[in-house]
VMD Tcl script that draws the C-alpha trace (Angstrom):
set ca {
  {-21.05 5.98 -6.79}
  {-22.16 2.43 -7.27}
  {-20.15 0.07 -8.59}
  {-16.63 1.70 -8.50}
  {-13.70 -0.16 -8.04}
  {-11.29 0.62 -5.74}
  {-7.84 -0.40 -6.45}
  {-5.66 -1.16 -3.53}
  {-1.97 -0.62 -4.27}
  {0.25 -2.37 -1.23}
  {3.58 -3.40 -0.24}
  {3.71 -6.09 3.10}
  {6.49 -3.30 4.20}
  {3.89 -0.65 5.17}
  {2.06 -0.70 8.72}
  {-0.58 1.25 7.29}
  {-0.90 -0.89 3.94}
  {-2.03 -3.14 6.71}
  {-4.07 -0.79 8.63}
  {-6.08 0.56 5.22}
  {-6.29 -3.59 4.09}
  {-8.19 -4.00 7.36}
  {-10.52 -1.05 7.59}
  {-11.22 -1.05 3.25}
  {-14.16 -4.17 2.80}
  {-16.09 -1.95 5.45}
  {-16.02 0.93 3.46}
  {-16.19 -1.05 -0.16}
  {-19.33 -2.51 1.25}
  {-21.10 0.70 2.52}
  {-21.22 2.25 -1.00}
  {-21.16 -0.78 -3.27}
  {-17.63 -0.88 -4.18}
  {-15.69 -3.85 -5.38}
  {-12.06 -4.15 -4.16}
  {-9.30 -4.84 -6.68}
  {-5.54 -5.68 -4.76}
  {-2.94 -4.47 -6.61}
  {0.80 -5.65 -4.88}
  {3.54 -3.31 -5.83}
  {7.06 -3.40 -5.11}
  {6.97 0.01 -2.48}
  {11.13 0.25 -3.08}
  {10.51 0.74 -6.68}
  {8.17 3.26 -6.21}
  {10.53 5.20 -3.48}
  {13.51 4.63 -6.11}
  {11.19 5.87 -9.61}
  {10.13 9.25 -7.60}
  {13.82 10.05 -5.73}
  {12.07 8.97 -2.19}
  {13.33 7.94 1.10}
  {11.68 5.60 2.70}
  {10.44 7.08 6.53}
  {12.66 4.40 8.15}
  {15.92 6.15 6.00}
  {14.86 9.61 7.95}
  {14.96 9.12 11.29}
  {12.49 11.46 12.59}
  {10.00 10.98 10.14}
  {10.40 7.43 11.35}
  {9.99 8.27 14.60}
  {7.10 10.15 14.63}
  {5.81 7.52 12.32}
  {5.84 5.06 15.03}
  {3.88 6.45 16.97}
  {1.81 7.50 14.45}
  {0.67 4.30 13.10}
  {0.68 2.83 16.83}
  {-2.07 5.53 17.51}
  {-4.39 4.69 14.48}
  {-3.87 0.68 15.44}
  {-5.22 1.38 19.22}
  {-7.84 3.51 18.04}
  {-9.40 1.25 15.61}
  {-8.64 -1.88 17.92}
  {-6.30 -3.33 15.49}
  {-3.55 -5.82 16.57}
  {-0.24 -4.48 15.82}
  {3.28 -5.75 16.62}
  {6.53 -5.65 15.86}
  {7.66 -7.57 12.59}
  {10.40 -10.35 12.77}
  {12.34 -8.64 10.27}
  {12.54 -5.25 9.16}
  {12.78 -3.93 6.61}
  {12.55 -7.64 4.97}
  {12.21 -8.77 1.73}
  {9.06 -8.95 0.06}
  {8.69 -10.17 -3.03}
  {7.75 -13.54 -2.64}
  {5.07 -12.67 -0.58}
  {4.52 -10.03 -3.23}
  {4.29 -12.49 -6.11}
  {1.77 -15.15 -4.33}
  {-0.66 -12.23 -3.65}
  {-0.89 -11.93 -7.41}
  {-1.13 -14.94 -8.47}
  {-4.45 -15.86 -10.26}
  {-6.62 -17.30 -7.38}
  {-10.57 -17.13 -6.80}
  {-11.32 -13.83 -5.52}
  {-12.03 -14.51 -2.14}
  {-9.46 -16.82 -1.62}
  {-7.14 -14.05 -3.25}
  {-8.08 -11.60 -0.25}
  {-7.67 -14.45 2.12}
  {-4.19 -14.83 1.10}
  {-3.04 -11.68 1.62}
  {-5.19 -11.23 5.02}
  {-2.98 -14.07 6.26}
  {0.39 -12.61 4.54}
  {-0.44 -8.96 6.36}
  {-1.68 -10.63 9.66}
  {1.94 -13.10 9.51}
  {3.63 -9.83 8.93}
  {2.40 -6.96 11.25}
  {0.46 -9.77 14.23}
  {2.06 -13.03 13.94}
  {5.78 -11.96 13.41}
  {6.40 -14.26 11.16}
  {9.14 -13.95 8.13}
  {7.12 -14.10 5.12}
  {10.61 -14.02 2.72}
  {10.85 -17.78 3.98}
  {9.49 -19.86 1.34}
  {8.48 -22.64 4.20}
  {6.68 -20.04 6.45}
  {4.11 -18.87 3.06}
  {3.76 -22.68 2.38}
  {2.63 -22.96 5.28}
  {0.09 -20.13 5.36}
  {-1.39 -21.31 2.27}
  {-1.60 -24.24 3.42}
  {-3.62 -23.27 6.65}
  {-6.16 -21.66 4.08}
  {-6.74 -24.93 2.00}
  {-4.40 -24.05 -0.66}
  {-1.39 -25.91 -2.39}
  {1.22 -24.16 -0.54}
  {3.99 -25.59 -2.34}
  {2.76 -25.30 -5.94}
  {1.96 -21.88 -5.33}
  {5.41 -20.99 -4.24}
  {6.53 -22.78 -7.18}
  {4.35 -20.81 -9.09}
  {5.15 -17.41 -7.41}
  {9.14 -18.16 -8.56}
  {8.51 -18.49 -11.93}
  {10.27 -16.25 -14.26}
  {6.62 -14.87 -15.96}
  {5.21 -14.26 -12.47}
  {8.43 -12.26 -11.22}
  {8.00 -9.88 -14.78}
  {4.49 -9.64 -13.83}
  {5.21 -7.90 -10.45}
  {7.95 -5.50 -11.70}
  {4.94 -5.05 -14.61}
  {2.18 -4.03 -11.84}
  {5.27 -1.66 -10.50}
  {5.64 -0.01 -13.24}
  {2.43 0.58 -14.69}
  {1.91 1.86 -10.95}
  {4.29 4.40 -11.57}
  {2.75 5.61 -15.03}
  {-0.55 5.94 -13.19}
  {1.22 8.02 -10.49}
  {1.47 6.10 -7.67}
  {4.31 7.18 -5.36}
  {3.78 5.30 -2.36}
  {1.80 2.96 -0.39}
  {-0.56 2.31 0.23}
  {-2.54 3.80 -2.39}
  {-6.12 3.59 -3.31}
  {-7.23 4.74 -6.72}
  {-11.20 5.41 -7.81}
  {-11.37 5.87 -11.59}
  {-8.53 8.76 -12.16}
  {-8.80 9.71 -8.56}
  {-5.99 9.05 -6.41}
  {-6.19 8.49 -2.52}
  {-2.67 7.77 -0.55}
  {-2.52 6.67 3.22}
  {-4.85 5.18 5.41}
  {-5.41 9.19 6.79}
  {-6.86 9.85 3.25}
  {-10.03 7.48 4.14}
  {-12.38 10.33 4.77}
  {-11.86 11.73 1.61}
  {-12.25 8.63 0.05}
  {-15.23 8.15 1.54}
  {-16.77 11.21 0.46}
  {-15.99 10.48 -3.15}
  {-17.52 7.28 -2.76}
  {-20.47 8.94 -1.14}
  {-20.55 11.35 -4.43}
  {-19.92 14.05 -2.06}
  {-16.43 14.81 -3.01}
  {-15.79 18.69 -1.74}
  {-13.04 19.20 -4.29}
  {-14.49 20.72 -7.48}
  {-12.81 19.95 -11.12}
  {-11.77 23.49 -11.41}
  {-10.23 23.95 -8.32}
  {-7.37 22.13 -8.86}
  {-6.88 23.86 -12.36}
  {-6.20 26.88 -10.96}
  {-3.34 25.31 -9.27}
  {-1.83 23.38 -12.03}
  {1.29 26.25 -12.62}
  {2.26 25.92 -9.07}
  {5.07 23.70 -7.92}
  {3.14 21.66 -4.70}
  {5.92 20.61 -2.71}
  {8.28 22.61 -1.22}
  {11.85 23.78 -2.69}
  {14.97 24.57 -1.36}
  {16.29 28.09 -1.52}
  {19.65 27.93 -3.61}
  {19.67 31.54 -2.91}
  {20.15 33.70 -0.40}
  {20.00 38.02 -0.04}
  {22.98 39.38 1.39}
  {20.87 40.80 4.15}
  {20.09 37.22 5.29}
  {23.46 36.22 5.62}
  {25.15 33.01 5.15}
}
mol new
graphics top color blue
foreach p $ca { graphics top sphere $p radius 0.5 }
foreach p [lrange $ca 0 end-1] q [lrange $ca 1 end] { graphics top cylinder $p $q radius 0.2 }
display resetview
């Protein structure tokens, strides 16, 4: 599947955003793919589909420690505790879409994820994502100026919500043509539709379509079951 474009939906909130940011050029570059970053407001997304965010369920969050602490020794990924958290993202939200070269784009939000989830740094302090520009050659403080500007703030709830329209629910979330890939755990599958070896047919999911997927509470009990 030459040529696809792989759209990269991410919040700096997510461990994994960070995880899948790090491991997606390798696989973009194996089968040709060109890598478009698309920042989204993750609360937004929890708050459109009636979410909770893992950290609001205690043992979901839990287990998701560990779970994302596993992937990050496997792959030999620094990973450490954020200054803040949960923090406020949306400045660092609204500089990663500003209109920058390309590569300079991805640099920028290398150095926003690695300030984040290595360098513990509090990337909803205006000085600290001067300064990170700044480190990459860019005007630090014009693009903060920029990033505060009234059309750049509608732009972001914008991406959010056109997210949402698409079906995005969470992040982060990786989307080839009308195909939808969530988590970095969905990057075999991703990589077999890249590969054009995609085991899922067209049908198959057809045959699904007039069943409810997740999983609903019984409002109603037999009287043999008791209480």
């Amino acid at each position: 599947m030459n040529s696809a474009i792989i759209r990269f939906y991410f919040d700096y909130e997510s461990p994994n955003a960070y995880l899948a940011w790090k491991q997606l050029p390798q696989l973009a570059d194996k089968y040709g793919a060109s890598i478009e970053p698309v920042p989204v407001l993750y609360a937004g997304l929890l708050e459109a589909h009636g979410q909770l965010g893992p950290g609001e369920l205690p043992a979901k969050g839990r287990w998701m420690r560990k779970n994302f602490l596993r992937k990050a020794a496997l792959l030999q990924i620094p990973l450490n505790p954020p200054a803040f958290f949960p923090f406020n993202p949306l400045l660092a939200l609204r500089m990663s879409l500003l209109p920058l070269e390309a590569t300079m784009r991805r640099a920028l939000i290398d150095a926003l994820f690695q300030a984040v989830w290595v360098r513990g740094l509090h990337v909803s302090d205006t000085t600290v994502v001067e300064h990170l520009a700044n480190e990459l050659g860019l005007a630090g403080g014009a693009l903060v100026a920029q990033a505060e500007l009234p059309e750049t703030k509608v732009r972001l709830r914008q991406q959010t919500d056109d997210a949402i329209a698409r079906g995005i629910f969470g992040v982060p979330s990786m989307e080839v043509r009308d195909e939808l890939f969530w988590g970095y755990d969905d990057f075999p599958y991703l990589e077999l539709f890249l590969a054009g070896k995609d085991p899922l047919s067209p049908a198959e999911p057809r045959k699904w379509s007039t069943i409810q997927p997740s999983s609903v509470r019984r409002r109603f009990r037999s009287r043999t079951e008791g209480a």
